[in-house]
KEMAR-186554 format. One record per residue (C-alpha): residue number from 1; x, y, z. Coordinates in Angstrom, 3 decimals. Layout:
<papa NUM; <X; Y; Z>>
...
This chain:
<papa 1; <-96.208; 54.483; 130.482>>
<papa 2; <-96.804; 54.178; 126.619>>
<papa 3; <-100.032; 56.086; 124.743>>
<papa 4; <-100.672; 55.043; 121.660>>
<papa 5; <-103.134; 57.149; 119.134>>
<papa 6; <-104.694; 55.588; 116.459>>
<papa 7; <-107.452; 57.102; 113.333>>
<papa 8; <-107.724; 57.124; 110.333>>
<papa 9; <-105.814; 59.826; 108.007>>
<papa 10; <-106.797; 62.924; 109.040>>
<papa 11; <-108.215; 62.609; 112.521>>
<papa 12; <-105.985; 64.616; 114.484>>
<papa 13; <-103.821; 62.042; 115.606>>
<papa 14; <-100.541; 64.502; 115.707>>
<papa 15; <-101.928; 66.926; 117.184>>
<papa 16; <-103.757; 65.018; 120.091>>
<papa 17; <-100.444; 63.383; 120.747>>
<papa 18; <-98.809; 67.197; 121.382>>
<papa 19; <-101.151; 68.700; 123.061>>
<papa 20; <-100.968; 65.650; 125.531>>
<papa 21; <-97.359; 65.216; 125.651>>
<papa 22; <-97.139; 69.182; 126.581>>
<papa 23; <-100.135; 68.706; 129.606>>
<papa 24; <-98.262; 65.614; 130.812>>
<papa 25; <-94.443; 66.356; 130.156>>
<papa 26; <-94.439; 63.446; 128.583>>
<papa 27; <-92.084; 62.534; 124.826>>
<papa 28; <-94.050; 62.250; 121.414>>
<papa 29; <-92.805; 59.677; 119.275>>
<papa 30; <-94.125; 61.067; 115.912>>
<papa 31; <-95.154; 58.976; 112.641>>
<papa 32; <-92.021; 58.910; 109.970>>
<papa 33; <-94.126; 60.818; 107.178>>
<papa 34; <-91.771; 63.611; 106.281>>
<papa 35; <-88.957; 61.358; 106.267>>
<papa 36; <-90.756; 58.333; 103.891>>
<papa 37; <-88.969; 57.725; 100.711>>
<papa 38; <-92.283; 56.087; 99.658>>
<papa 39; <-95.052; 58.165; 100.747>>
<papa 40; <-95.082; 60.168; 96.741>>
<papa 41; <-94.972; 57.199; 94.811>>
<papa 42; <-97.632; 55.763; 96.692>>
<papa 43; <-100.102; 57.875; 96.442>>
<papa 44; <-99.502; 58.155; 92.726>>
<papa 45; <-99.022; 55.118; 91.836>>
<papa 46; <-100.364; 52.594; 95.071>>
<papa 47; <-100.234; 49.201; 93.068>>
<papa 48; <-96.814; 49.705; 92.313>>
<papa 49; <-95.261; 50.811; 95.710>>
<papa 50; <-97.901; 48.943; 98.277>>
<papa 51; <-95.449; 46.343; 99.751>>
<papa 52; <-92.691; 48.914; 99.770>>
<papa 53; <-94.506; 51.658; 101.828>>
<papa 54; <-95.874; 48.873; 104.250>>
<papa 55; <-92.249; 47.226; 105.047>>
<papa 56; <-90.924; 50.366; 105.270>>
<papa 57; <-93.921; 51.352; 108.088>>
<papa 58; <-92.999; 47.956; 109.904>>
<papa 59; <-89.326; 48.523; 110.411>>
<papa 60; <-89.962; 52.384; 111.461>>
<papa 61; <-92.710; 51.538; 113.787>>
<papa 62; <-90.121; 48.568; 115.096>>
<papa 63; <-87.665; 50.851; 115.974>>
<papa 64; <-90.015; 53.158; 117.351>>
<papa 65; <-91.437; 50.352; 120.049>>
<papa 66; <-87.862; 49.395; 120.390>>
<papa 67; <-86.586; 53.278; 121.517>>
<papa 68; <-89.909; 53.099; 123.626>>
<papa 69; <-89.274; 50.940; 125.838>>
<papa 70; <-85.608; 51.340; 125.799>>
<papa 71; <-85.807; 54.786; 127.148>>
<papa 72; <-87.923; 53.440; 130.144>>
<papa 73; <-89.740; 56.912; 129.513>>
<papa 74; <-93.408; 58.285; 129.267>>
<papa 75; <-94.475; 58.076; 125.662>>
<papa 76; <-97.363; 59.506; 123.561>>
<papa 77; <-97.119; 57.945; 119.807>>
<papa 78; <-98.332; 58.937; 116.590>>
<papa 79; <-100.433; 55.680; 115.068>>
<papa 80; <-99.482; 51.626; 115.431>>
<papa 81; <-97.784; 48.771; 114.318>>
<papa 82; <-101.092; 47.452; 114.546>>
<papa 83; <-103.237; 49.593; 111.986>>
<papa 84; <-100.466; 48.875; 109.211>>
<papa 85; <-100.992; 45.013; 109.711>>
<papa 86; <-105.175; 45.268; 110.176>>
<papa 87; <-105.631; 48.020; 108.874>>
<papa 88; <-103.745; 49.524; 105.881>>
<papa 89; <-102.291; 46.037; 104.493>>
<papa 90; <-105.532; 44.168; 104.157>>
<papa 91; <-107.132; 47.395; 102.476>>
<papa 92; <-104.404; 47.524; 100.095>>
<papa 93; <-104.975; 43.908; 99.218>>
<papa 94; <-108.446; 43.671; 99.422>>
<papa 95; <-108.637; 46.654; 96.757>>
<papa 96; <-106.377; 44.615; 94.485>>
<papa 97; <-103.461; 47.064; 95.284>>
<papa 98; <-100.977; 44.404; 97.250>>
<papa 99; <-100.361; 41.190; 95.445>>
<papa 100; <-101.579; 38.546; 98.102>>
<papa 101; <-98.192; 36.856; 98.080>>
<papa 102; <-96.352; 40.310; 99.113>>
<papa 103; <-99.197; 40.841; 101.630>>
<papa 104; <-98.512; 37.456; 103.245>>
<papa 105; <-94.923; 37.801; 103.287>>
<papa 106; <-95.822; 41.499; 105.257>>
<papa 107; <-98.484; 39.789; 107.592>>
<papa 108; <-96.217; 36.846; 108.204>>
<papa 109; <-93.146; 39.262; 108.953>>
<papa 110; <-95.461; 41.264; 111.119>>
<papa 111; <-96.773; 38.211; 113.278>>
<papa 112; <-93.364; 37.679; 114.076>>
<papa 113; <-92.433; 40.986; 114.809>>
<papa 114; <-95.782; 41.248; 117.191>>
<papa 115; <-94.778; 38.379; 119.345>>
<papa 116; <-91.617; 40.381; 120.603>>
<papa 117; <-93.419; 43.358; 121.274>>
<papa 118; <-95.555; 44.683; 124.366>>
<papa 119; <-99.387; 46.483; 123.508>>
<papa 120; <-99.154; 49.914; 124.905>>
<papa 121; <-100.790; 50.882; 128.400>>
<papa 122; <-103.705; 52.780; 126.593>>
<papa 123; <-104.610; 52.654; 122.861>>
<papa 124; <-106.704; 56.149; 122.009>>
<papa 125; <-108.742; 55.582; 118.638>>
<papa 126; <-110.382; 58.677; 116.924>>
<papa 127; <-113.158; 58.353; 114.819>>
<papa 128; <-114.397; 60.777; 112.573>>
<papa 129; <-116.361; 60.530; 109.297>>
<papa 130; <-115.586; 61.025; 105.896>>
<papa 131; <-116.306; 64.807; 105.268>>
<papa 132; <-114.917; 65.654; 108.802>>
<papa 133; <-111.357; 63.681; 107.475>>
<papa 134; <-111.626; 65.237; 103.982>>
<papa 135; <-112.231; 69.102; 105.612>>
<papa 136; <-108.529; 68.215; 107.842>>
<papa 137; <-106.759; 66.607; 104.966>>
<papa 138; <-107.165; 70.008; 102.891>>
<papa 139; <-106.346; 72.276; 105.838>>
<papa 140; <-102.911; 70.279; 106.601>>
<papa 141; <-102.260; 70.697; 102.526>>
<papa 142; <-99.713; 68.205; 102.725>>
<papa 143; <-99.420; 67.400; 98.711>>
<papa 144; <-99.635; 63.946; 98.634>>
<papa 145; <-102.933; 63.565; 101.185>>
<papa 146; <-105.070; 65.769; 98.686>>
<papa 147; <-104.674; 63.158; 96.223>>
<papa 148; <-106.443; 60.645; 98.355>>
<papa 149; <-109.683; 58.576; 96.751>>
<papa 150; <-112.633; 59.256; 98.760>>
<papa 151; <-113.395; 55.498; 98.642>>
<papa 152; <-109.914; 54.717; 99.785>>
<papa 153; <-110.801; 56.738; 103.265>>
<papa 154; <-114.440; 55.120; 103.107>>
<papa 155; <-112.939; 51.540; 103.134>>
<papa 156; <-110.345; 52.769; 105.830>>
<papa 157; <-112.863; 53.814; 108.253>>
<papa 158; <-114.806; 50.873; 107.660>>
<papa 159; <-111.655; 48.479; 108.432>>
<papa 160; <-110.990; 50.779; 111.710>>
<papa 161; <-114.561; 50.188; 113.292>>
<papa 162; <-113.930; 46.741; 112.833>>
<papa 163; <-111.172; 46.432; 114.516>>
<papa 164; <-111.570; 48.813; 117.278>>
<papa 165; <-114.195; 46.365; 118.066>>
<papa 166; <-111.839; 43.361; 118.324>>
<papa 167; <-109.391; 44.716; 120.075>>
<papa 168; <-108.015; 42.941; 122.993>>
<papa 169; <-104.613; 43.663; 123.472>>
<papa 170; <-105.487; 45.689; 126.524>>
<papa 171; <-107.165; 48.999; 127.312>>
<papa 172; <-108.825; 51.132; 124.449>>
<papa 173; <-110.149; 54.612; 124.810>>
<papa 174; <-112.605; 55.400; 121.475>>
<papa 175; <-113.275; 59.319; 121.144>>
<papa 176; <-115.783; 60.182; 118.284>>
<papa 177; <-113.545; 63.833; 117.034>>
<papa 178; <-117.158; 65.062; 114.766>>
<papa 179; <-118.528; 66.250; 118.312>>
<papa 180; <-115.392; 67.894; 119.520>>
<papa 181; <-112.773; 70.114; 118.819>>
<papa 182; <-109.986; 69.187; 121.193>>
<papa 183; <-107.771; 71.607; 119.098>>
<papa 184; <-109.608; 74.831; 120.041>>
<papa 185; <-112.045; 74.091; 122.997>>
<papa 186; <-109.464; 73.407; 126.133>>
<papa 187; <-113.125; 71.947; 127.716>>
<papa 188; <-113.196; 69.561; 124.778>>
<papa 189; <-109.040; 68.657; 125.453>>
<papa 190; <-110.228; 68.452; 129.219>>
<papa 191; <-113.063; 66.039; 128.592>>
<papa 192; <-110.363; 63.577; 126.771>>
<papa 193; <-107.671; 64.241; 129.449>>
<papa 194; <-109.949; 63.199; 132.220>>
<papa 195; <-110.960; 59.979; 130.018>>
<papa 196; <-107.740; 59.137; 130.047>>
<papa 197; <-106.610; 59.909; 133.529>>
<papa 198; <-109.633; 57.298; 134.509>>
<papa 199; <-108.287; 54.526; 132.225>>
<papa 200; <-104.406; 55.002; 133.198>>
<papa 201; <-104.974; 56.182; 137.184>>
<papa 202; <-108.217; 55.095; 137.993>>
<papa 203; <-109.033; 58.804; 138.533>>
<papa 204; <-112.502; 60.586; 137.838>>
């Protein structure tokens, strides 16, 4: 069985994904931010290191899907393939950040990759709005985030509305995070538990 949590910077993706992985016994397979040779110069400098950061994304989130299904185990992961390609890649062009001949080349590199690849069992997708994302970013006080444009999150949420709305790889669970606190109200964990339980198990 493969979860798969997606939102925008901010949401609360890592820690839905451990808080699950602890009430199911399941294995997290965690985003590669710590370990991004990228990440810095991006966020200083995001005209200059856009293709970079979102090849380097690709191959880590390949490997991930790869080990995934390898392991023939349970799996709760930290963000998609998929929000780099519809997501972050067309943003990053569409703001004049990602020459469009470096964001076909990624798209076109991605298509392929996609076609070898199974959708997860369940795709989660936390929403939350801007001030909500901004309030998280600054708690977390990871460096880099707090340099984020509020425009850049703004165009971000926009582009994952949209395509939570097209999705149709296969099932899709949308939880709206401004109304809850699944962090420190176990009803509010519960309430998303049982949501899923009724996607994955029929359950509820």
């Amino acid at each position: 069985m493969h979860i798969a949590i997606a939102g925008n910077i901010g949401v609360g993706k890592t820690t839905l994904a451990s808080l699950l992985a602890k009430h199911y016994n399941w294995e997290t397979n965690y985003e590669d931010v710590d370990d991004n040779p990228y990440l810095d110069d991006f966020y200083r400098d995001m005209k200059a290191w856009a293709f970079n950061l979102q090849i380097f994304f690709l191959h880590s989130r390949l490997k991930q899907i790869m080990s995934i299904h390898d392991s023939g185990k349970n799996v709760i992961q930290d963000r998609t393939m998929y929000e780099d390609a519809y997501i972050f890649a067309p943003n990053l062009h569409s703001m004049d950040l990602m020459a469009t001949r470096d964001f076909e080349t990624y798209f076109s590199l991605f298509r392929q990759v996609e076609q070898l690849l199974q959708p997860p069992d369940l795709l989660i997708y936390l929403k939350a709005s801007i001030p909500s994302l901004v309030k998280r970013i600054q708690t977390k006080g990871r460096e880099y985030e707090n340099t984020i444009r509020i425009d850049y999150l703004e165009s971000l949420n926009r582009r994952y509305d949209t395509w939570a709305k097209s999705y149709d790889l296969g099932k899709m669970l949308v939880i709206d995070t401004d109304s809850i606190n699944f962090i420190e109200n176990p009803a509010d964990l519960n309430k998303i538990i049982n949501k899923i339980d009724a996607e994955l198990f029929g359950l509820f």
